[in-house]
N, C-alpha and C positions, 0 to 999 in steps of 0.2 A: 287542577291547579298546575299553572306551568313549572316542569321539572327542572326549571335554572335558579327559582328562586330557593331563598337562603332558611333552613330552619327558622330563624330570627323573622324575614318576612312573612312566612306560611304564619307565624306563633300573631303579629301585628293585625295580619288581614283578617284572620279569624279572631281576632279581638276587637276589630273594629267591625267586624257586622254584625255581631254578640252587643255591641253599644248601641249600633243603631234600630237594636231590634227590639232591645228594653227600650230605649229612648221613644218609637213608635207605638210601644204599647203603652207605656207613661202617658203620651198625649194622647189616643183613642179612651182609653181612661177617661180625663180630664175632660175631653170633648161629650164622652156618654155624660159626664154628670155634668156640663151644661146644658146636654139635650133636656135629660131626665128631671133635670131644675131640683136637683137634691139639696136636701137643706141641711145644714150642722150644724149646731148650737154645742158650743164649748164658752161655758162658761160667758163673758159680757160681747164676747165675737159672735157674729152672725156668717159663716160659707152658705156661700150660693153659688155651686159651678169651681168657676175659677176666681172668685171674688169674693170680698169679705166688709164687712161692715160692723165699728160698735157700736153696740148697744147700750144704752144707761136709763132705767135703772136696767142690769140681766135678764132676761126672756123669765118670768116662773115656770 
């Protein structure tokens, strides 16, 4: 890292690639379980993926 920048900048930059690194794992997540077509049943809500649908009467 360059030696001009300011404690303050060093603390921002390393917190913003710390953001974007959870932020990218957040969506390779989200995208396996569209691959994988994983199903979640909560209750009268149906996930699938990144999407959700209700259900009536609830899945038994």
């Amino acid at each position: 890292m360059d030696a001009s920048l300011s404690r303050r900048q060093l603390v921002e930059q390393v917190r913003d690639r710390i953001l974007a690194c959870l932020a990218q794992d957040r969506a390779g997540f989200l995208d396996l379980m569209d691959e994988q077509s994983v199903v979640i049943l909560a209750g009268s809500r149906v996930y699938r993926g990144r999407s959700s649908v209700e259900r009536y009467p609830p899945p038994a």
